[in-house]
N, C-alpha and C positions, 0 to 999 in steps of 0.2 A: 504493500500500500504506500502512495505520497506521501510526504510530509502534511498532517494538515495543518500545523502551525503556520508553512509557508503558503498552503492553499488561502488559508484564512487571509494571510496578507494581502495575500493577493486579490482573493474578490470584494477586498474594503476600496480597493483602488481601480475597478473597471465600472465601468456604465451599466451595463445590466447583468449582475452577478447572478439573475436568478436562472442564466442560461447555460450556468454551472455547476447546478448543486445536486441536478436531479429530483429525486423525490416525488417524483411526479404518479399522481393519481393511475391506475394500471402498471405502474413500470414493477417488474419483477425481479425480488434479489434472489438469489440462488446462495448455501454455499461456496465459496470460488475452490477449498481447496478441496471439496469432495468432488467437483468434477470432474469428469475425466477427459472431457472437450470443450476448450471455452473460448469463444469466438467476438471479439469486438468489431461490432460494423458501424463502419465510417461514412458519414455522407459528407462528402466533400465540401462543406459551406456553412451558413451561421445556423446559429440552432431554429431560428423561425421559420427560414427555408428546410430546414432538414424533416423537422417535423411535420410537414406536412406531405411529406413522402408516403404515400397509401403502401408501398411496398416495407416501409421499416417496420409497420406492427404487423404486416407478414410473418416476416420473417425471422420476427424479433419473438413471436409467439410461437410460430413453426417451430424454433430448436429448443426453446424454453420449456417446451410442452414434453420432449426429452427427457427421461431422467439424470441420466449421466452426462447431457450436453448442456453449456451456458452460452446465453448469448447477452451480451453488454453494449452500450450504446456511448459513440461517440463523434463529436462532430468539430468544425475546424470553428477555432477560436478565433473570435475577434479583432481588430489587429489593437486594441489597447490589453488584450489578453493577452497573445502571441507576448507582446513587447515585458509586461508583467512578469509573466513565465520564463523570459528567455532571462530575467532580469534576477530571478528569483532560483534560476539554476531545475526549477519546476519543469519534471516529465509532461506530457500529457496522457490525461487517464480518462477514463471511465466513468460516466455520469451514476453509474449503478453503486459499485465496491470504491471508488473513487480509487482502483488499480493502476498501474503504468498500464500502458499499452504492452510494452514489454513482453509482460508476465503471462501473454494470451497465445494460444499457440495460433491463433488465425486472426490476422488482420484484414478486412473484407470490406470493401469500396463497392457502391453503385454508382455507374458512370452515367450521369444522366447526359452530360453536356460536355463539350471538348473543351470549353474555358473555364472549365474545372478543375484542371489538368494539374496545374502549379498549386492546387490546395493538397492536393495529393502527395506532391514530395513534401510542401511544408508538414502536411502529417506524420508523414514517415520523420521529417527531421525531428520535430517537436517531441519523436516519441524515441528518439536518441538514437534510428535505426539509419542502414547506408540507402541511399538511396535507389541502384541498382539493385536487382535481386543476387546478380552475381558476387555482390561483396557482403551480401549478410550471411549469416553461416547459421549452424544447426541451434545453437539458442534464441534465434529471434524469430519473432510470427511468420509464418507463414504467409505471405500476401495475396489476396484472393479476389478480383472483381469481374462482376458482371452489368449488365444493364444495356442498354439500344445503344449507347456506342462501344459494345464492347465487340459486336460487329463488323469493326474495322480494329484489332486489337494491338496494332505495329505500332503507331505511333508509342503508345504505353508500354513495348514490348520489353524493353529495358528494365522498368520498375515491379513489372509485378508477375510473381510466383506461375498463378496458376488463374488463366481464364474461362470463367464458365458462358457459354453460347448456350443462350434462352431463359426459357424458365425455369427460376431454379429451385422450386418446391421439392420435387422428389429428388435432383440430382444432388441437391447441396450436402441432404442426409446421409445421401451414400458416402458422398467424400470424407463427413465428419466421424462415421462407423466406421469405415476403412483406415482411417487416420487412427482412428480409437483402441484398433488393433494393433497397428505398426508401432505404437506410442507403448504400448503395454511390453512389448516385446522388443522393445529397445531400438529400432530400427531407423535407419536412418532418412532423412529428408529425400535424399536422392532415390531409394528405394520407395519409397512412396509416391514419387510426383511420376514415376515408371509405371507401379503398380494403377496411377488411376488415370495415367496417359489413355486406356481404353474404352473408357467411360465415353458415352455419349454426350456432349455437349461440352467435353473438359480439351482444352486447348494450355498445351506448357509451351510457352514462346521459346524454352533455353533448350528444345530438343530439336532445334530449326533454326538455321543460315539463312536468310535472303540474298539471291546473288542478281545484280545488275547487268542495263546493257550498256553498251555506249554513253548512249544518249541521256543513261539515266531510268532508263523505264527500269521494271522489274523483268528479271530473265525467269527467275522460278525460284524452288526452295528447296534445299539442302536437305535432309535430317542428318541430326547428328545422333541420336539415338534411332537405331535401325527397326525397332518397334514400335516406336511413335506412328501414329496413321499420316495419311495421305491427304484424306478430306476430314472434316471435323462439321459430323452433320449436327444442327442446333437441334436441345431437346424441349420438348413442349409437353402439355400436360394436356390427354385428349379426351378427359372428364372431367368439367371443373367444379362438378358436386362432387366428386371422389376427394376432392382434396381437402388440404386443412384453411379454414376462410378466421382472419383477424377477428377475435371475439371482443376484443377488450383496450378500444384504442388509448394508447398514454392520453394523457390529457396537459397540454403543456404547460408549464410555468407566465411563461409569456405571451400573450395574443400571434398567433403563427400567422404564416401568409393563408394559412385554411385549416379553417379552426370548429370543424363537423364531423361525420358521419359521413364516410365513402364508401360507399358497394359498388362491387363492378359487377357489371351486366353479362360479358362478354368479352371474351378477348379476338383479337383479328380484327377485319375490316372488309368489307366488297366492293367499298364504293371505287376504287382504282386512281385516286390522285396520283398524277407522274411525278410530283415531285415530294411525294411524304412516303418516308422509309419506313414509317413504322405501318404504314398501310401494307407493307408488304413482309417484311421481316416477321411480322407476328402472325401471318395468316397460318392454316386456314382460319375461318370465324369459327368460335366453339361458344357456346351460349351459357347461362347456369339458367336452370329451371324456376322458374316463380316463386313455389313454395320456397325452394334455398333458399335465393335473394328475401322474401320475406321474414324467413325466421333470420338470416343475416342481418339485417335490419332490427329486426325486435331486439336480438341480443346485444348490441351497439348500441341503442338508444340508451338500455337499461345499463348497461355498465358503463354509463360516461354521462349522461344528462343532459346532452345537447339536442336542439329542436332544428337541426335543419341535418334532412339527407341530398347528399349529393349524388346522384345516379351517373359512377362513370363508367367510359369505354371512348375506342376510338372517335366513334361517330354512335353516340349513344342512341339520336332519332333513330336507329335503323333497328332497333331491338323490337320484333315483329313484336311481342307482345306489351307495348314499353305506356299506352293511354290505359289498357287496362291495371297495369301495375303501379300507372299515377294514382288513379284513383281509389284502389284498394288501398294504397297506404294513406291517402289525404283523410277517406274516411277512415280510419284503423287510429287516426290518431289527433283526430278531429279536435278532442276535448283539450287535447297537450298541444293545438296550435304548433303541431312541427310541420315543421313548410321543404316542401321538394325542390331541386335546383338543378339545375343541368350545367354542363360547362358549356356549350352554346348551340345552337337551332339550325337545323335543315330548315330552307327556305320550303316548305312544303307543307299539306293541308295539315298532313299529320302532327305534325310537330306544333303546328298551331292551334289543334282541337288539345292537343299535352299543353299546351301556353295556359291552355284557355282554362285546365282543371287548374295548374300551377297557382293561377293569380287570387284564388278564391281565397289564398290564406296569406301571401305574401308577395308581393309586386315589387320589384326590381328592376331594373337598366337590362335592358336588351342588348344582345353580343351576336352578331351576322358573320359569318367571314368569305364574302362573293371571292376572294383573293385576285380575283384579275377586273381590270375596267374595263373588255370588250368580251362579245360574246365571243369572238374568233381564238382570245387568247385563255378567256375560261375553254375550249372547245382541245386548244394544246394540251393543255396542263391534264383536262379531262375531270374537269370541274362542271358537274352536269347539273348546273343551274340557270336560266333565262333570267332576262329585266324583267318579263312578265312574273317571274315567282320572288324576287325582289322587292316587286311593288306591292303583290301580292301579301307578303309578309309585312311589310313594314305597314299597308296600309290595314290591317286587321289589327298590329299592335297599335298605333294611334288608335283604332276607333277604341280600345280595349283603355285608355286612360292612358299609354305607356308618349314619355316624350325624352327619353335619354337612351339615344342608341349606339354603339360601338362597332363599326366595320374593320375588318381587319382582311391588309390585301399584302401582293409582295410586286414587288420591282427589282428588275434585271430578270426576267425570265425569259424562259428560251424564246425566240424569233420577236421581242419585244418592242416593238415599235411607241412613238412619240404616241395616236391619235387610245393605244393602249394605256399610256401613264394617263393621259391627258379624262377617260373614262373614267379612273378613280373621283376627279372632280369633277365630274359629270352626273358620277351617280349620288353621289353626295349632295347636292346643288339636288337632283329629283326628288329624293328624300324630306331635304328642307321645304321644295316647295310641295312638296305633298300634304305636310302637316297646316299649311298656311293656304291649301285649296279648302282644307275643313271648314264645317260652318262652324263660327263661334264658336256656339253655346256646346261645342262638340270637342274644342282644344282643353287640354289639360296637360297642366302643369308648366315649365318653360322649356322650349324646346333645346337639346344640347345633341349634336352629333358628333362623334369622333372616329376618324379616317384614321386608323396605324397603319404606317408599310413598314415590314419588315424585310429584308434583303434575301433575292434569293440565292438559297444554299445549296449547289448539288452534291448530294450525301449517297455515298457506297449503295447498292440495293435497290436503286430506281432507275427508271426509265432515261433521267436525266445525269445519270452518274458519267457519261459522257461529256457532256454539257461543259463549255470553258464559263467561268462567272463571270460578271462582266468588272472589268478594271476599277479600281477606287474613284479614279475621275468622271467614268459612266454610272456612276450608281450615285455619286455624289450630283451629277447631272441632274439625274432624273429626278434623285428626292427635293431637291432647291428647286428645280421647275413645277415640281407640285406645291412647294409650299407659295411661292409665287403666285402661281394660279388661284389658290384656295385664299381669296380676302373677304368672305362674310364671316360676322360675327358668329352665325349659328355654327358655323364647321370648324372645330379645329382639328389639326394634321400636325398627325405624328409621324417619324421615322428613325427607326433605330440605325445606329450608327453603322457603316458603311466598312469603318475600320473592323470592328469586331466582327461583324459579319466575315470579312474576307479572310483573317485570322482562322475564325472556323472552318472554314472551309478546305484552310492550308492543312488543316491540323485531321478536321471528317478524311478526306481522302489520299490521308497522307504515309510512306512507309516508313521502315524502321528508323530509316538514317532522321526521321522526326526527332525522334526520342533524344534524339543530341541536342536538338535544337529549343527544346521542352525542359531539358533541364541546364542549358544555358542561361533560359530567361529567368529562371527561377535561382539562379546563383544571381545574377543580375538584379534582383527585388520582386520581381514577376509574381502576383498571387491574387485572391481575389479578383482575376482578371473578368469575370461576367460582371463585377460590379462598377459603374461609369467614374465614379470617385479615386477608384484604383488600375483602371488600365490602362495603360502606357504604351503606344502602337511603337512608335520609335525605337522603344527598347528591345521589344520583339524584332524586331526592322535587322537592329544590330545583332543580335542573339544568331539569328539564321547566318547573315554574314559571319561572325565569326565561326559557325560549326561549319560554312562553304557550299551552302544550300540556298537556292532561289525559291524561294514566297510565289512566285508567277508560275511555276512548273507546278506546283502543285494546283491553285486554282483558277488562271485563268486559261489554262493551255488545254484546248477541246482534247482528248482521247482517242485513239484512233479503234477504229468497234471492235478490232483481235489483239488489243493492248492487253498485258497480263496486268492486272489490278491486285494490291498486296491481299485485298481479302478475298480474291480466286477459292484460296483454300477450304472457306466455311460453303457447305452446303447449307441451305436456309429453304431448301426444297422450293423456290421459284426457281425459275430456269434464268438462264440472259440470254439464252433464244427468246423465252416472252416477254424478259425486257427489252431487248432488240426491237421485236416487234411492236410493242407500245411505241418507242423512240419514235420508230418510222412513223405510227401514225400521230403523234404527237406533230412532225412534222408537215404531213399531208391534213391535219385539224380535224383529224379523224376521231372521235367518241367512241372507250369502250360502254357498253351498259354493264349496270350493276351485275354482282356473279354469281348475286341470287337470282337474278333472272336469267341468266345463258354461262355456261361453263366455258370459259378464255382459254383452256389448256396452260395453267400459268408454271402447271408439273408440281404442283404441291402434291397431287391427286397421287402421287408414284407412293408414297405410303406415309402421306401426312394425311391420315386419314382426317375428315373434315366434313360436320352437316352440309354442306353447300360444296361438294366439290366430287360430283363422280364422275367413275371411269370416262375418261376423254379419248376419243380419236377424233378423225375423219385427216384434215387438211392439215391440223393444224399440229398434228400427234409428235411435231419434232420437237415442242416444248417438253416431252416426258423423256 
């Protein structure tokens, strides 16, 4: 255990101490030294962000639920913590036993975002350990991450132990039993990362070389250990009532960024966005059954107190049975005024008859996201929404009382033309005057619209993963041309920064020789990079320059369509024969439909068994 004498000093002298004490309502202590696995999992950032991670009381209840497995919770301190800590000679520990990091045989990261990256070595230092995997040795944690970028796993490949591809409900346990054994029997680190090298979904970066061409591209990849596989197909869980569902969410110290009740409906997606990875990385769709989701629900309510559920999933409107499961829980809990929420709406009847049960107990700010300003360039991207379901939408949410609406679009997307940005305020400007066509005695409230673009990203696993981004000066373009354009009072416009965007990008599609240049910036001060007060493009700028790598080669330079790409290796059961063919018609502004409605051959079908995905042939059978 820490000092807590130095602990104490230490939280008399930060801002909000109560993001270090723990204690938190739900949180479970275990023995530490009767177990015989004990696993601290890290989310890479502040504890308000961390907390609202729907997957830590996963997983945190998943191994807990374990007799002989512990799991502990930790997150990246603050920088007047960091500065305290480093000041005070203070490890970092454990919100649970207030332990070193140290002292845990598995240190475990979820990767949510790549400018998270540099929170991840500052953890690793904070907790006294080397940065590299290859310089820690048989007494320090284990390092273990998974999460939707761990997808693309080279850039990190340097830092950590052992990567898990998918979901990690059944896999993680295997590893932590297998571990439980080797551990019992004295065995060493190396002999175990061997022994679970075969595991489905487990990826050891240290048993694999990446070799280059010329030019720079990747050639292929080595093994250095002769039994390590080939492909590393992702594991998924193809009954999500069979599994273990978070009964008892922490409740946190401090107001988080979401601060409720989250059930997920369904994991995957059909709707085929070209440019969202996790549309496709997580398919097939697999649904959980009503009753689940409702008793999941009752027992979240009652072990926490909180009145509002959140219903997530990718694209939650599309959960077929999703108006009648509004309503069974509005009335179920009618008397306790707990109110339903979505994270945001399909422009469609559907989702608006679900608006319509929603508002009866709690009315909120509408969230839309059309993403592109022409129908031509929703029609690329494969964004299968009209101006007609648009108007459609927004004008039932005025008539419904609603006057604070939120659009959310991107710029720099593929074949993107001026009269496309120029759409954004266009639909905007429809919207306002939509509300101002009302009669009177019909407006409510004062009307507030807000336009975000965010930058687009092409990430590993899509249709667009080809795709060059477009340069800092073009993006910087287009967002100053839209804020220009946009001068009524009712719209304001937003856009995230152009730098950080193109950073991620370098880093989503980027291979091992990354990993040099990630822990450059991070010797350099590099950390809390996703936050705007802390990131520093320049310094990154220099970082690459000195590890001898171009920033432009990684994202603004198109791919040639039989380019070997560093995550080649993971199978994720789509094919890039069906991303190919998406690309193409993305090009030609070709629409897939939904794949509940017609089966794409996307090759998931090869044995990602899947409700919505059977046996495929005819034309198109070279996706399998």
């Amino acid at each position: 255990m820490i000092d807590i004498n130095k602990l104490n000093r230490v939280l008399n002298r930060v801002e909000k101490p109560a993001r270090y004490i723990g204690l938190e309502v739900n949180t479970i202590e275990k023995d530490f030294d009767s177990a015989k696995v004990k696993l601290a999992f890290a989310f890479p950032d502040v504890y308000e962000i961390a907390m609202s991670y729907n997957g830590l009381d996963l997983l945190y209840g998943l191994i807990n639920k374990n007799e002989n497995m512990l799991c502990e919770r930790v997150f990246s301190p603050w920088v007047d913590m960091e500065s305290e800590m480093e000041k005070e000679g203070l490890e970092l520990f454990t919100l649970e036993s207030k332990r070193a990091v140290k002292e845990f045989d598995f240190l475990a990261f979820t990767l949510q975002y790549e400018m998270s990256y540099t929170n991840i070595l500052k953890i690793l230092q904070l907790s006294q350990m080397a940065l590299r995997s290859s310089e820690r040795g048989e007494d320090d944690p284990i390092v273990i991450a998974g999460g939707p970028c761990a997808y693309n796993p080279e850039p990190m490949a340097e830092f950590i132990d052992i990567f898990f591809i998918g979901e990690a409900e059944e896999g993680l346990i295997e590893i932590l039993e297998i571990y439980s054994e080797f551990k019992e029997e004295g065995r060493s680190k190396e002999e175990f990362l061997k022994k679970i090298s075969s595991l489905r979904g487990v990826y050891i970066p240290s048993f694999y070389r990446e070799e280059y061409n010329e030019d720079g591209t990747v050639k292929g990849r080595v093994k250095i250990y002769e039994d390590a596989p080939e492909i590393i197909k992702k594991r998924y869980i193809k009954d999500l009532d069979s599994v273990y569902s978070a009964d008892k969410p922490i409740l946190p110290n401090i107001e988080a960024v979401h601060d409720r009740v989250v059930e997920e409906l369904f994991r995957g997606c059909t709707q085929g966005c070209r440019f969202c990875q996790a549309g496709i990385i997580y398919r097939p769709i697999r649904e959980k059954s009503l009753d689940n989701i409702i008793q999941g629900i009752d027992i979240m309510l009652k072990n926490s107190g909180y009145d509002e559920i959140s219903l997530s999933s990718l694209s939650t409107c599309d959960f077929p049975e999703l108006e009648k499961l509004v309503q069974l829980l509005l009335e179920k809990y009618e008397e306790e005024k707990v109110s339903v929420s979505l994270p945001s709406l399909r422009l469609d009847s559907k989702s608006l008859n679900v608006l319509k049960e929603i508002e009866k107990v709690r009315k909120t700010g509408l969230t839309f996201a059309p993403e592109a300003g022409s129908q031509r360039l929703r029609d690329v991207i494969n964004k299968n929404i009209t101006m007609q379901d648009i108007e459609r939408a927004v004008g039932f949410a005025f008539n419904e009382g609603y006057s604070t609406i939120k659009l959310y679009f991107m710029i720099g997307l593929p074949t993107e033309e001026t009269e496309d940005i120029m759409g954004i305020r266009d639909i905007s400007y429809r919207i306002k005057d939509m509300f101002f066509e009302m009669d009177k005695d019909k407006m409510k409230g004062n009307l507030k619209i807000t336009a975000s673009a965010s930058c687009f990203v092409p990430k590993p696993f899509t249709p667009f993963q080809w795709e060059a981004q477009d340069d800092l000066d073009q993006l910087f373009e287009k967002a100053l041309m839209l804020k220009d354009a946009i001068r009524d009072r009712k719209v304001k416009f937003n856009y995230h920064d152009p730098k950080l965007s193109r950073l991620e990008a370098v880093i989503a599609r980027g291979d091992r020789r990354v990993s040099k240049a990630i822990e450059k910036a991070f010797q350099m001060g590099a950390h809390f990079d996703g936050w705007k007060e802390y990131f520093d493009y320049d310094l990154w700028i220099e970082a690459f320059e000195a590890v001898g790598l171009d920033p432009d080669f990684y994202a603004t330079r198109e791919r040639g369509l039989d380019e070997i790409f560093p995550w080649d290796f993971i199978d994720i059961g789509v094919s890039k024969n069906f991303l190919k063919r998406e690309r193409k018609k993305a090009i030609g502004e070709q629409i897939t439909v939904d794949c509940r409605k017609k089966c794409h051959g996307c090759g998931v079908n090869r044995d990602y068994d899947g409700n919505y995905c059977p046996e495929f042939g005819g034309s198109d059978a070279s996706a399998r």
